[in-house]
N, C-alpha and C positions, 0 to 999 in steps of 0.2 A: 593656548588659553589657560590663565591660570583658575586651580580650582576656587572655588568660593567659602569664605569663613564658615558658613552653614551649610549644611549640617555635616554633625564629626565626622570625618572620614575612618572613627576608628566602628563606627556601628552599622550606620548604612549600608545594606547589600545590592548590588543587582543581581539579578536572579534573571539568567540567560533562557528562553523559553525557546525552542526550536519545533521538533515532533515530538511534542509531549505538552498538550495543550487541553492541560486539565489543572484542577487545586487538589483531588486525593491520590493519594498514593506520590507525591512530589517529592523526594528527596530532597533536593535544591531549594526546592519550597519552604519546608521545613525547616533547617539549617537554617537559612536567611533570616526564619521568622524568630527563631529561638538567639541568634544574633544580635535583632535589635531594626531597625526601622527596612523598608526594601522596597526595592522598584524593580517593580517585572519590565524584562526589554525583548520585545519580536525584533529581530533583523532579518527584513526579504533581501537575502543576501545570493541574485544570481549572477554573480560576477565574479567570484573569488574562486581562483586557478583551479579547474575539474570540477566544479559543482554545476549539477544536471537543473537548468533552468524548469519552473514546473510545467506541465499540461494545463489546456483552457479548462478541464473539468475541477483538475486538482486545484486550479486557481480558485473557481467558481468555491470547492469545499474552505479552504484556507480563509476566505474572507466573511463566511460563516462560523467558523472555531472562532475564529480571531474576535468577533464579535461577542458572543458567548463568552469565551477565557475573559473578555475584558469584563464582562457581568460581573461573573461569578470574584473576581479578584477586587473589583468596585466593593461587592458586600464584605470584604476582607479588610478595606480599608487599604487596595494596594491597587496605586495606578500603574495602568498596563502603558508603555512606551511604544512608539512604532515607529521602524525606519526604515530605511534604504541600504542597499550600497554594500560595500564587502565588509564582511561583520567584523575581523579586527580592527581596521581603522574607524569604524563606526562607535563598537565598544568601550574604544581608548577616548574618544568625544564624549560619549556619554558618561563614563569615570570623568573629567578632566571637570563637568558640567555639573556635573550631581555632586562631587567631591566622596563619592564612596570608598570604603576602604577594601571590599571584598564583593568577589564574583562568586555565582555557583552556577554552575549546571548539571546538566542528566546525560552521561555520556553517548555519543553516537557511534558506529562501525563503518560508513563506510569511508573508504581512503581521503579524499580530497576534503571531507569534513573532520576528520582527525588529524591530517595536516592543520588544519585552520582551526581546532582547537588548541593544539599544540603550540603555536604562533601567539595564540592568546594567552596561553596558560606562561610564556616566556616573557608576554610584556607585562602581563600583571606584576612577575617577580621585577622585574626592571622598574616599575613605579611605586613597587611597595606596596601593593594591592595583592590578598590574600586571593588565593584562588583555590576552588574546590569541585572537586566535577564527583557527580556518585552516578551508583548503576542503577539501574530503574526502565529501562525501556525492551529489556528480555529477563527472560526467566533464569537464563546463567552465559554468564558472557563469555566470548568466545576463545578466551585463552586459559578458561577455566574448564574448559570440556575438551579432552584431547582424546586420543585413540592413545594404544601402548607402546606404540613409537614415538608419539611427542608431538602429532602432526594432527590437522584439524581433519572431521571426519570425509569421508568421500560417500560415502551409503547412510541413509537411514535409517536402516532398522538398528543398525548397532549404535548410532547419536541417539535415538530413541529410549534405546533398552538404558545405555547407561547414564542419558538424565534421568530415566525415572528412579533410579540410585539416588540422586542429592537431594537432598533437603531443600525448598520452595521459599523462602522468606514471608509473614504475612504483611498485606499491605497495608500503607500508613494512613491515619484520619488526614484529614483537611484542616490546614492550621485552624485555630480559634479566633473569630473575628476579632480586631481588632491588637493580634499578635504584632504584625507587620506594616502595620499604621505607622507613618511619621511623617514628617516633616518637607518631604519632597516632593513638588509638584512636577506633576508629568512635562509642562512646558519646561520648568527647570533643563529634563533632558532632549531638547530637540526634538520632540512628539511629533509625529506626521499623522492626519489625517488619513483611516482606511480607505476613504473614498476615493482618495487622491490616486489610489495605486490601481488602481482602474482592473481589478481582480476578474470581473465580472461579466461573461458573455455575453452574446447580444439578447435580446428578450426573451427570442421564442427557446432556446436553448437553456435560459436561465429556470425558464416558466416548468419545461421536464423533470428537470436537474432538483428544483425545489416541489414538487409533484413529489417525487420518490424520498427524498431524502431531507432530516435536520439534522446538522451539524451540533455539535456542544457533547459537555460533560454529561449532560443531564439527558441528552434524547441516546446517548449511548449505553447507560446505566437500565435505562426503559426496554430497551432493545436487547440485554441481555438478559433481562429480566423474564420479558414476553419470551424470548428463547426458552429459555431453561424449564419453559411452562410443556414444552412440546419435547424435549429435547429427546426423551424417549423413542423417539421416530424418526432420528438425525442419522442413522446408520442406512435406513434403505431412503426414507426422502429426500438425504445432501445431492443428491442425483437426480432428481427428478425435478428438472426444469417448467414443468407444469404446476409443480405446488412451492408453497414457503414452507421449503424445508430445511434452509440454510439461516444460520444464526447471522447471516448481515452486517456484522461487525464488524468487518475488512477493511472499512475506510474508516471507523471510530476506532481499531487498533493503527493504523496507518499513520494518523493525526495523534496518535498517540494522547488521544481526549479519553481512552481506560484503558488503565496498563494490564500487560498479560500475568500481572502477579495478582490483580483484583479478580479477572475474568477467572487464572486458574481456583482462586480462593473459593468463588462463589459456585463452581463445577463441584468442586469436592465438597463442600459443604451439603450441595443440593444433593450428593452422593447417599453423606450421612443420613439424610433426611426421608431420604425417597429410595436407596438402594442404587444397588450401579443396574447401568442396563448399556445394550450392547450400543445404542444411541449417546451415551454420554461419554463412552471410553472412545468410541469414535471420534469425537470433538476434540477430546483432551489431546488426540493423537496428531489432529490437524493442527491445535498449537505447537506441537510439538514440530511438524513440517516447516512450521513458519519461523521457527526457531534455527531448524535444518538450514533454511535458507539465508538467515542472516549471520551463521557463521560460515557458509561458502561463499560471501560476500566479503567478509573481515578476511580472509586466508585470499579472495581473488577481485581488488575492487576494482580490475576492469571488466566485472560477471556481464555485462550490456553490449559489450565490445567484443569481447573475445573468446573464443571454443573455448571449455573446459579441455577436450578431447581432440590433440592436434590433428587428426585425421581429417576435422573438416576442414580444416584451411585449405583443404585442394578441393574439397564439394564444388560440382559445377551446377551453382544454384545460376539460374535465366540471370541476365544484365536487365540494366534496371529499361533501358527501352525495351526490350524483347517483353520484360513481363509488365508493364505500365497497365495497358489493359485489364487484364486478367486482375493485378491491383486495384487496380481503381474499383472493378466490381464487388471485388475483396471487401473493400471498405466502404461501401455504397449500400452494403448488404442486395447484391443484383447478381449474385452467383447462378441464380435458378436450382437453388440447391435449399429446400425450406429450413432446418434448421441452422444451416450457416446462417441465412441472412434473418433469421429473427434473433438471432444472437445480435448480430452486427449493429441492427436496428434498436435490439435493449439498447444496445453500452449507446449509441449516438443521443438517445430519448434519455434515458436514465445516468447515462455515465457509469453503471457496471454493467457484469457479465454472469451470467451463472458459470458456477467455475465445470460442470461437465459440459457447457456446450460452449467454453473458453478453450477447453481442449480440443473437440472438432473442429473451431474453428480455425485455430493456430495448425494441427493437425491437416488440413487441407489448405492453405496458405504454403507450408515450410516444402510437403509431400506429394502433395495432388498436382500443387503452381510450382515448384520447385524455386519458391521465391524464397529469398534471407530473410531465416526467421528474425533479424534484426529489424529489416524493416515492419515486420507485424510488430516488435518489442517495442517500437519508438509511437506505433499509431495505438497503441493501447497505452502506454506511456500519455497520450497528450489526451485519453478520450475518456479513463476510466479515474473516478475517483478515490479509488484506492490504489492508483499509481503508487506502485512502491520499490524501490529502488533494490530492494533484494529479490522480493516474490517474483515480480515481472520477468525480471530477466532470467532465474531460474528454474523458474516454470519452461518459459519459452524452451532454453536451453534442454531441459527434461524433457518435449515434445518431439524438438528436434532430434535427438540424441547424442548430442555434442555436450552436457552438461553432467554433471555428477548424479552419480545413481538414476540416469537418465533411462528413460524409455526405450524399448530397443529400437533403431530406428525402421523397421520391417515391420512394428506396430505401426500401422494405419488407421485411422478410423475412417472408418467407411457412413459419412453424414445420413445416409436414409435407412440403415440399421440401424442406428442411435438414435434417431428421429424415432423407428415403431419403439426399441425400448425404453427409453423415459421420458417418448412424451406419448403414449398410446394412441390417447383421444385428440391427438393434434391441436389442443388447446394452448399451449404454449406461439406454437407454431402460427397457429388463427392469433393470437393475440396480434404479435408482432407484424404479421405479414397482411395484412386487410387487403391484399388482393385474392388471398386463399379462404377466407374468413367465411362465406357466404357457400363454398364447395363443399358441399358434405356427400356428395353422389361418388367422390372418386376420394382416394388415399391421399392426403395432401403430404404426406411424405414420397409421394413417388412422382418426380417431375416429368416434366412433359408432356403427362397426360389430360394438361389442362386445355392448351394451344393457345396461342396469343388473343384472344379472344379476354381472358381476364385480366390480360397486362403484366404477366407473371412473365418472367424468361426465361428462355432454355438454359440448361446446365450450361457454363460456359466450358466444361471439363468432363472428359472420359472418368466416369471415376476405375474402370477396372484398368484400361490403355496408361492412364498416368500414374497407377499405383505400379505398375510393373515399370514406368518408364524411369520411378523413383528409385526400384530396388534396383534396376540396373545404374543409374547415377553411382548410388552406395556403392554397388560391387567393383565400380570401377576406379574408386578410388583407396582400395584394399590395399 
């Protein structure tokens, strides 16, 4: 197809949007806009060689940004594009159609999406199309943080100590209306209708999902905002699954709708303003985690797939029939174990987790069942909307002990001590579990003292018989 006499291909940009589905702090954005005319392009691109098709939750979030980014970039004077299919051949349609002369994007880490930026960045040179990719979606990318041998880190606290050494960038405005206006109409580029891509779970699942959560630039900005009001209280209540103690932002960083360089800006400001307190250094540390995570993704991008720690490749985690059951409860939230299953029940209701009882649950999953924390990684993977392709599986791997700077794997958590400590009054617990809701004469952390009479169910698991049946598993594969 050849391209079209309008408009010049020496000004037009497209401007490649992926996880970073916002207009401040855009790198790409901006470039485009100081270029000359631009058209933003989403490519749902799950076909192209090793790219992790999404989760029905992460779907459900994506067709909510998607709608929002297209607002917000309408008031900009810049139509948002939508397609299909494997994004370089998609891309080079859209170039071929619009007649632009240059791409930008916001670089990503992990492998199969750096292959397929790379692909891109070789056909642009081949058509004579500028191409420009900037950083913008961490705080400092991953080949610029090394340890003193030259190697990407293995432990946190030393990736920690030595980001907090580099200098932060601060973040960029939102171009100026009518910067990036031109001449291109979005049919020009093969525009598909969001509808059409059928994002969006069945009702009752949707009705949850939007219960708890708004997607966009703007309900993330609010949410950080309403944080940092509390944020004082973020060191002992990140923990505590009965209250909002957690800043929530996990799937508006994920979406990449407010970058960690806005989030870090407005912590340390809120610093200056109000003092540090042991609540705000705490937060700043968790970005910092999240940072941890996506450079042992760039150094390992089969993190989903495969041990950090080859010792587990011999783990005799149960075959997938022996453990089906015990699964299946797993993920039904029907353990007979209260906080596992009001955990299980948030993420199905809501599509997240609290991340302390994220780790019990995975915790009694990988330890208690002796099930492959891959499989918990792939059912949080399709359930949670902050599905995210470094945290997820990092985390998991951290639980299990098979991952970097990982957990020992003789740490157990024991679900009905974790229950009396962060949720005392079993209000967490009574939320989630409305068969326990009405019990207040007995300990609803302590099972079986109900009897099937409430419709609650037995543990399906020893927890002292299967913590010991785990450490011997470990030992025997020393």
């Amino acid at each position: 197809m050849s391209a079209p006499e309008s408009p010049d291909r020496g000004t037009t940009t497209i401007v490649w949007f992926r996880d970073d589905l916002r207009v401040t702090d855009h790198p790409a954005l901006q470039a485009a806009c100081r270029r000359g005319a631009v058209v933003a392009l989403y490519v749902l691109d799950e076909v192209s060689e090793g790219v992790r098709p999404l989760g029905a939750a992460a779907r459900w979030w994506l067709h909510g940004s998607l709608t929002a980014l297209g607002t917000s970039l309408a008031e900009l004077g810049i139509p948002l594009v939508l397609r299909r299919g494997p994004a370089g051949p998609v891309l080079g349609e859209v170039l071929e159609r619009t007649g632009a002369g240059g791409v930008t994007w916001n670089r990503r880490y992990g492998g199969p999406e750096r292959a397929v930026d790379a692909a891109v960045k070789q056909d642009c040179a081949r058509r004579g199309v500028a191409a420009h990719s900037f950083h913008a979606n961490l705080l400092h990318e991953p080949w610029t943080l090394r340890t003193g041998t030259g190697g990407p880190y293995k432990v946190y606290t030393p990736f920690w100590k030595a980001l907090r050494t580099l200098e932060i960038r601060q973040p960029l405005p939102a171009p100026t209306p009518g910067h990036g206006a031109g001449p291109v109409p979005a049919a020009a580029a093969g525009g598909e209708d969001l509808r059409d891509w059928d994002l969006l779970p069945d009702p009752e699942h949707a009705e949850g999902l939007a219960a708890a959560w708004t997607p966009g630039e703007a309900a993330a900005w609010q949410r950080l905002d309403d944080f940092l009001d509390g944020v004082a209280g973020y060191a002992e209540g990140h923990d505590r699954p009965d209250r909002d103690g957690t800043s929530r932002l996990s799937p508006h960083l994920r979406w990449g709708e407010i970058s960690p360089f806005a989030v870090w800006d407005a912590a340390v400001r809120h610093r200056a303003q109000h003092g540090s307190t042991p609540g705000l250094e705490k937060f700043l540390a968790e970005l910092g985690w999240r940072e941890f995570d996506w450079h042992l993704l760039h150094a390992h991008p089969d993190l989903h797939e495969r041990h950090l720690r080859p010792r587990f490749d011999a783990f005799p985690w149960r075959g997938p029939q022996e453990a089906a059951g015990d699964l299946r409860a797993w993920q039904d939230g029907r353990t007979g174990l209260p906080l596992v299953d009001a955990g299980m029940r948030q993420m199905a209701s809501t599509g997240w987790m609290h991340n302390r009882v994220r780790m019990v649950t995975a915790s009694l999953l990988v330890k208690n069942l002796l099930v492959d924390w891959r499989a918990g990684e792939q059912w949080f993977w399709d359930r949670l909307v902050d599905a995210d392709p470094a945290s997820g599986p990092a985390n998991w791997q951290w639980v299990a002990g098979s991952g970097a700077d990982a957990s020992p794997f003789f740490r157990i958590f024991n679900p009905l001590t974790q229950g009396r400590r962060f949720d005392p009054e079993a209000r967490y617990v009574r939320r989630w579990v409305p068969e326990l809701a009405g019990e207040h004469g007995v300990d609803p952390h302590e099972p079986g003292l109900l009897g099937p009479s409430v419709g609650y169910p037995e543990p399906i698991v020893d927890l002292r018989a299967s913590r010991q049946r785990a450490l011997d598993a470990y030992a025997a594969t020393a």
